[in-house]
C-alpha positions as CSV (number, residue, x, y, z in Angstrom):
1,X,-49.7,186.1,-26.7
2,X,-46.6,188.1,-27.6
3,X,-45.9,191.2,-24.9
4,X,-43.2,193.9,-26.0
5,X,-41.5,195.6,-22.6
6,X,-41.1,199.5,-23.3
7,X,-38.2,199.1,-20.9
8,X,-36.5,196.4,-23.0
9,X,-37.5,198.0,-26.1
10,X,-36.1,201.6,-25.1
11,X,-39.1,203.2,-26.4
12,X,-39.0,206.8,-26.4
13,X,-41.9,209.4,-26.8
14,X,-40.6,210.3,-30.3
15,X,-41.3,206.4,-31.7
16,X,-44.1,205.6,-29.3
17,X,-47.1,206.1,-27.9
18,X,-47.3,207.6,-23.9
19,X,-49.3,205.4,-21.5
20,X,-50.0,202.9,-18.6
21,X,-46.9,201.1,-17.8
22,X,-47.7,199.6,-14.4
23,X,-50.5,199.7,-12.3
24,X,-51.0,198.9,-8.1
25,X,-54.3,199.4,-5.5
26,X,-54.6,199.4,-1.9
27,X,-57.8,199.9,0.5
28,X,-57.6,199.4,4.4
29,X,-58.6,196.3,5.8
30,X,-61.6,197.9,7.5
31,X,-64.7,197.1,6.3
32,X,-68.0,199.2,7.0
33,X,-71.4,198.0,5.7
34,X,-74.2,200.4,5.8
35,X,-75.6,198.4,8.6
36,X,-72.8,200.3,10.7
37,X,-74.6,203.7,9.8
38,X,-77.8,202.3,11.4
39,X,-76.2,201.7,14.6
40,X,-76.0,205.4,15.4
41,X,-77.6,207.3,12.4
42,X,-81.3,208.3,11.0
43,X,-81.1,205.6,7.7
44,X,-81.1,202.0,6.7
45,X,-79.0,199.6,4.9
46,X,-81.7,199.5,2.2
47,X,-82.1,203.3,1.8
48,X,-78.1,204.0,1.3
49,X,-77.8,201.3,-1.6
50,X,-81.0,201.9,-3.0
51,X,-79.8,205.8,-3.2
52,X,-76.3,205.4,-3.4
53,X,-75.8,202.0,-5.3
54,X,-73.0,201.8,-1.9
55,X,-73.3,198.4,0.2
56,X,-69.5,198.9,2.0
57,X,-66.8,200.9,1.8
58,X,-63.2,201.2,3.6
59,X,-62.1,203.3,6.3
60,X,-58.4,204.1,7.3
61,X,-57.1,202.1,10.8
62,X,-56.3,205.1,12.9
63,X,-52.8,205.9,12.4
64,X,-53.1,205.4,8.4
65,X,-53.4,208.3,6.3
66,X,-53.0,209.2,2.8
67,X,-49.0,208.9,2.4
68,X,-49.5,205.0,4.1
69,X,-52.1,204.1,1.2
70,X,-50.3,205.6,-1.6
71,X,-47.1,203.9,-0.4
72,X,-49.0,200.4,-0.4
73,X,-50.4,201.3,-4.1
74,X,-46.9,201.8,-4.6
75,X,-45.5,198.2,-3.4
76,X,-48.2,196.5,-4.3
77,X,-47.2,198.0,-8.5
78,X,-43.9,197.0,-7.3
79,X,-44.8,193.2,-6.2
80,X,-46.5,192.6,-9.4
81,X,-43.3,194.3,-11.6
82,X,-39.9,194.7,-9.2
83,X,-38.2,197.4,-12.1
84,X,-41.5,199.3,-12.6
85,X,-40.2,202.7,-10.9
86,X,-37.2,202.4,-13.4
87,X,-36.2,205.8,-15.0
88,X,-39.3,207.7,-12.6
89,X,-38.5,211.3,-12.2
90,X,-41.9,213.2,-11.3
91,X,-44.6,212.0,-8.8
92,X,-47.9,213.5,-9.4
93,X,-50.1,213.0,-6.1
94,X,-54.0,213.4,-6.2
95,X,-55.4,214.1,-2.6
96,X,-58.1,216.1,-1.3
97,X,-56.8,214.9,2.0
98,X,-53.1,215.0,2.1
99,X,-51.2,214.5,5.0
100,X,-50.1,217.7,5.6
101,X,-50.5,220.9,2.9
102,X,-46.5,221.1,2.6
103,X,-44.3,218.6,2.4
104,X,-46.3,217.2,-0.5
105,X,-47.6,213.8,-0.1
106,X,-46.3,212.5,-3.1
107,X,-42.2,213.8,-2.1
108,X,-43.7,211.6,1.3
109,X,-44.7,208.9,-0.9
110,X,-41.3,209.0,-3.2
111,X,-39.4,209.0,0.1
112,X,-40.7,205.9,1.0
113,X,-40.5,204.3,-2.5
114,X,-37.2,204.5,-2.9
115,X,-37.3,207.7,-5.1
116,X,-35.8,210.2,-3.0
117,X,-35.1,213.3,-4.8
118,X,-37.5,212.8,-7.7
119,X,-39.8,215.8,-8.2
120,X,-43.2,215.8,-6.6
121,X,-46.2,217.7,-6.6
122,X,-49.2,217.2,-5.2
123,X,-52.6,218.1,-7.7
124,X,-55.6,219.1,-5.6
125,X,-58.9,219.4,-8.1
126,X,-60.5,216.5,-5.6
127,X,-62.1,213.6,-7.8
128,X,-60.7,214.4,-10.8
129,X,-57.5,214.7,-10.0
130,X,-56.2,211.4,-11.3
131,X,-57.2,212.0,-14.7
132,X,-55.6,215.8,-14.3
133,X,-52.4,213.4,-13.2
134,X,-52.5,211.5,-16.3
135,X,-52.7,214.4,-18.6
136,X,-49.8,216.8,-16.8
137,X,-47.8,213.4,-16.8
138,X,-48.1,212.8,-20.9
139,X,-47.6,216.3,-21.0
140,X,-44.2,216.2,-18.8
141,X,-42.6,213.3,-21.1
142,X,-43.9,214.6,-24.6
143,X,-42.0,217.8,-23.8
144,X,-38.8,215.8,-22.9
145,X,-38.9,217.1,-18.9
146,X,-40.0,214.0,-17.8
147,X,-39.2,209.9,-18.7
148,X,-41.9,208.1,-16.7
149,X,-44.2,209.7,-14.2
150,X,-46.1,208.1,-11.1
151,X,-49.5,209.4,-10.6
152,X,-51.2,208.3,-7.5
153,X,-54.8,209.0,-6.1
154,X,-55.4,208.7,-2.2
155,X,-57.8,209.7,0.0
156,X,-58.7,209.3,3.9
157,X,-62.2,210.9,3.4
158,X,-63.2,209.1,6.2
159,X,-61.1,211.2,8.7
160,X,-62.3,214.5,6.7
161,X,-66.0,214.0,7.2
162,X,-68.5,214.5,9.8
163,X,-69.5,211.3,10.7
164,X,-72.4,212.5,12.5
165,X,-73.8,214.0,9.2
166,X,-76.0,211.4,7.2
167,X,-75.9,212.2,3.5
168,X,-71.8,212.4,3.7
169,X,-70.8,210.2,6.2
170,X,-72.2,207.3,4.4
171,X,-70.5,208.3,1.0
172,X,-67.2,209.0,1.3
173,X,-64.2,206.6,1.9
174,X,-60.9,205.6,1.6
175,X,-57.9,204.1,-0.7
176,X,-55.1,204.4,-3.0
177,X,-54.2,203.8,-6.7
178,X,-51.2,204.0,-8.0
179,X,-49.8,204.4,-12.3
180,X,-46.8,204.6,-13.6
181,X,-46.8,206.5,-17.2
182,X,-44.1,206.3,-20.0
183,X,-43.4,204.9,-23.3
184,X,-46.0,202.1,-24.8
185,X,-45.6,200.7,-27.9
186,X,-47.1,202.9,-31.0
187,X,-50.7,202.8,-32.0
188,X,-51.1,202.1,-27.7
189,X,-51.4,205.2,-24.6
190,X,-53.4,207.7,-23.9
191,X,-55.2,209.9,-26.4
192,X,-56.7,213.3,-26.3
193,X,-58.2,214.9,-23.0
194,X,-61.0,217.2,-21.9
195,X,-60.2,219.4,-18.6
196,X,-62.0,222.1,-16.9
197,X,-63.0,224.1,-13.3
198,X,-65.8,226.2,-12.9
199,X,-64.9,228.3,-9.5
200,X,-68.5,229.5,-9.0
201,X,-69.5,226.3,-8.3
202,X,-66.9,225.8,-5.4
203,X,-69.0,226.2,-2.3
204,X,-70.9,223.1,-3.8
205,X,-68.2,220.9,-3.0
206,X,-65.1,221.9,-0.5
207,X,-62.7,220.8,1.8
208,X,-61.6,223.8,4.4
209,X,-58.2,225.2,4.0
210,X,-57.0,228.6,6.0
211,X,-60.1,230.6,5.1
212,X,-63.0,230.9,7.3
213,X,-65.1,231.3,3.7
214,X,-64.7,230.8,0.2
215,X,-64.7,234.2,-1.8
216,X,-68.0,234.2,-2.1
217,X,-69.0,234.0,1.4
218,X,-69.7,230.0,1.8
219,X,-68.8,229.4,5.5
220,X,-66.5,226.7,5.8
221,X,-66.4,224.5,9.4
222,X,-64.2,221.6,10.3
223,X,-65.1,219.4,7.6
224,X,-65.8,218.6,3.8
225,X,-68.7,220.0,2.6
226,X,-71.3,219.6,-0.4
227,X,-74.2,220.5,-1.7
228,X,-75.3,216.5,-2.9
229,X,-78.6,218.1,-5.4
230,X,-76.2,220.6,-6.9
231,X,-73.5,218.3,-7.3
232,X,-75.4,215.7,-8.8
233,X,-77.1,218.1,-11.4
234,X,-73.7,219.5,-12.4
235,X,-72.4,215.4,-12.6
236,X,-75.2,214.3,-14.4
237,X,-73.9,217.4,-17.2
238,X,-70.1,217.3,-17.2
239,X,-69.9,213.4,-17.5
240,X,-71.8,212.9,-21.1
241,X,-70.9,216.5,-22.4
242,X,-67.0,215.9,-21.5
243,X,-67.0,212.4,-22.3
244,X,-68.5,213.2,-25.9
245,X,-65.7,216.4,-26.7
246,X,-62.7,214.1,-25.7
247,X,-64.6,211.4,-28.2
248,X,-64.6,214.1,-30.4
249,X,-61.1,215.2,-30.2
250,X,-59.9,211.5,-30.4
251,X,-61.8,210.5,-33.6
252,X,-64.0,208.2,-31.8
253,X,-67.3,207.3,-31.6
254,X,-69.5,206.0,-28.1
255,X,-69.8,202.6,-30.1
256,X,-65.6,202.2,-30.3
257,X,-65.6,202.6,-26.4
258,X,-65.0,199.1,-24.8
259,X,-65.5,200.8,-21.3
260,X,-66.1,204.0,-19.9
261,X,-64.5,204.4,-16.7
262,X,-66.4,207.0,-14.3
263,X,-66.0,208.7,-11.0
264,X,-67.4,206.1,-8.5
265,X,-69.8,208.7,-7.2
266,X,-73.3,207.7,-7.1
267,X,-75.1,204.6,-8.6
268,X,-77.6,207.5,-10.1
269,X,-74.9,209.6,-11.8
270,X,-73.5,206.8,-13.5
271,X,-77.1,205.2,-14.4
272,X,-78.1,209.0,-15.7
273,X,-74.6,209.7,-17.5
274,X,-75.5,205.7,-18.8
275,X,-79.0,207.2,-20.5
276,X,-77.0,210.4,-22.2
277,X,-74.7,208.6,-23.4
278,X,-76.9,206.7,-24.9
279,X,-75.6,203.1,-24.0
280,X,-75.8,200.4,-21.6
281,X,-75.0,200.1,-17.8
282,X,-72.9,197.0,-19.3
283,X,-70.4,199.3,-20.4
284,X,-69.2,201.1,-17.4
285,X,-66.9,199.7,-14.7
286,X,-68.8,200.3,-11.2
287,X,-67.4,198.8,-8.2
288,X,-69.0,201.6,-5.9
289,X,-70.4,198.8,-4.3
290,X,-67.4,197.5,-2.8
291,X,-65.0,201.2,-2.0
292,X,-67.9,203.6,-1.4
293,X,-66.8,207.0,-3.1
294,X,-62.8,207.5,-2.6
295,X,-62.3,210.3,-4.4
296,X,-59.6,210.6,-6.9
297,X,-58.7,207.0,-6.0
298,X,-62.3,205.7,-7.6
299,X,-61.1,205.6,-11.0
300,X,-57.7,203.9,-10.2
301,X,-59.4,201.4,-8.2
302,X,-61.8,201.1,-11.2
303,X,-59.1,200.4,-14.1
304,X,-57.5,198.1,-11.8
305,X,-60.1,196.0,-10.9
306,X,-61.0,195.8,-14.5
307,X,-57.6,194.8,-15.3
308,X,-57.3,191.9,-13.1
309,X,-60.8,190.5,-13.4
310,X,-60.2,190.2,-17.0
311,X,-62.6,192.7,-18.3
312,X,-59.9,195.4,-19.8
313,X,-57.6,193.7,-22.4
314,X,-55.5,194.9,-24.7
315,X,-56.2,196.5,-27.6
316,X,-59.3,198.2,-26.1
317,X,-60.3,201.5,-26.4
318,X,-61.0,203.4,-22.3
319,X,-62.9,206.2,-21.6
320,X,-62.1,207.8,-18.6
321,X,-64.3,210.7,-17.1
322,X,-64.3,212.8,-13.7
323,X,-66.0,215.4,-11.7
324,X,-65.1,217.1,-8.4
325,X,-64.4,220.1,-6.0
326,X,-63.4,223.4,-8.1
327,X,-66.4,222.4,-9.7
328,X,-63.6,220.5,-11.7
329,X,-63.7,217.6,-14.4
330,X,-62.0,215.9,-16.6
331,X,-62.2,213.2,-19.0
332,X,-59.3,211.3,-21.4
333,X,-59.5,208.4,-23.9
334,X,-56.7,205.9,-23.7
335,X,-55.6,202.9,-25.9
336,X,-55.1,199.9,-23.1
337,X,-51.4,198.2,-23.4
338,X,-51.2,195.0,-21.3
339,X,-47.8,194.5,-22.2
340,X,-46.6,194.4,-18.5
341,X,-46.5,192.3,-15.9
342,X,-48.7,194.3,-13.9
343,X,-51.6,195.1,-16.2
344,X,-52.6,191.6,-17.3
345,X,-55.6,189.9,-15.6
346,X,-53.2,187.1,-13.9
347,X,-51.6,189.8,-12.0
348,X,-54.1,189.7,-9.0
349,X,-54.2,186.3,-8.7
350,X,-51.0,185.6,-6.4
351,X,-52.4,188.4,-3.9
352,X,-55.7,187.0,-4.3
């Protein structure tokens, strides 16, 4: 098959499409099967996948937080393509759990990375905050601000949670995925996109800040928060309705869609979303099984894992759709290019 480099081609937003250039994942080496929660917690193995659709997840070694993941996304997109952080000059960080609230984590990131001085801003609309990256990133180069962007997602939910509280501990996660955007070739990228946040529905979903309370008088303690039956109502909503206006908007049907790519929530969002949509479970990526819920890394870690076992190629048409905290979502269409080194299913296989 004949690739085309943008880099080599010097492809510039005027004469090309604006997409996926390079692509890189990490999760921690810890494991945690449900079994762990019955060790100290009112459930079972069996009644967290049966709800959940979770059977392990990954948890952050003490010392690691969400800089140390995003910087391992970051080398591993780097081992896989060496000159993929050529011509970078913004670094768009999702995190619901960033190391500190100022510096950024992505200028901590970019430090590390070997793009000290490059402009960085961290994006906090929790779970959909990748896809919120992707669109301020195509928006940054179409207006000639920006060459190529690095959008990471990266969370260390584990350290944000109360584990001693049963319906979140056993959710949330942690891990990193890192993209870099720029010039494709034409007829390739990313298409239209869908955003929006609905404030009202904030004390359904929070992570405390300064404020005791949110404005409308939600308490807020130590840790994340949610309210799992309003949340999942709202999801089960905003994923078909927001999916089916970015279809609109891109001139596409449900039937051109090779794979929708959802927030890795809940085995029962995805499976009702799956029903209103109106198509098969076969069609969405889900590896919930394996991460657990890492919220605004789930769908990086989705598209790569699809990218390396094979099952994204290019040519394909992506549907990309997320919910979280604000209430926020956000959903984009995209046009996969596998014209570099790291978004080709071979480019796993040396890492294993």
């Amino acid at each position: 098959m004949t690739t085309h480099s943008p880099r080599s081609a010097h492809l510039h937003p005027g004469d090309s499409g604006i997409g996926i250039t390079a692509l890189g994942m990490h999760v921690p080496e810890r494991v945690v099967p449900n079994t762990f929660y019955e060790t100290y917690l009112d459930t079972t193995a069996e009644w967290i996948e049966s709800r959940t659709g979770m059977r392990e997840r990954r948890y952050a070694a003490e010392d690691e937080y969400a800089s140390h993941m995003g910087v391992k996304a970051v080398q591993d997109l780097l081992a896989h393509d060496p000159d993929a952080l050529r011509d970078v000059d913004l670094i768009l960080c999702a995190t619901g759990t960033p190391d500190a609230l100022f510096p950024s984590t992505a200028a901590l990131i970019g430090e590390q990375v070997g793009l000290r001085g490059v402009a960085a801003a961290d994006i906090s609309v929790a779970c959909s905050g990748f896809v919120y990256g992707l669109a301020m990133a195509k928006g940054q180069i179409a207006a000639g601000i920006a060459r190529r962007v690095l959008v990471i997602g990266t969370e260390v939910l584990s350290k944000r949670v109360d584990q001693q509280e049963r319906n979140n501990a056993i959710l949330f996660a942690d891990g990193a995925g890192a993209a870099v955007v720029g010039p494709v070739p034409e007829g390739y990228g990313l298409g239209q996109f869908v955003m929006g946040a609905d404030g009202s529905g904030g004390g359904s979903l929070y992570m405390p800040g300064a404020a005791p309370a949110l404005p409308d008088g939600t308490p807020m303690g130590e840790y994340a928060g949610m309210n799992g039956r309003e949340v999942f109502k709202f999801a089960v909503r905003v994923i078909p309705e927001s999916g089916q206006q970015v279809l609109q908007k891109s001139g596409l049907t449900i039937d051109d869609i090779s794979w929708i790519i959802p927030h890795q929530a809940n085995i029962r969002i995805i499976e009702a979303a799956a029903e209103r949509f109106g198509v098969s479970m076969d069609k969405f990526v889900v590896n919930l099984d394996k991460y657990g819920n890492t919220s605004a890394a789930t769908v990086p870690l989705a598209v790569v894992d699809a990218v390396r076992d094979g099952r994204i190629q290019d040519g394909q048409n992506i549907l990309m759709v997320a919910f979280g905290g604000g209430l926020s979502w956000a959903a984009c269409t995209l046009k996969w290019w596998a014209g570099a080194p790291s978004l080709r299913a071979d480019a796993g296989k040396e890492q294993g």
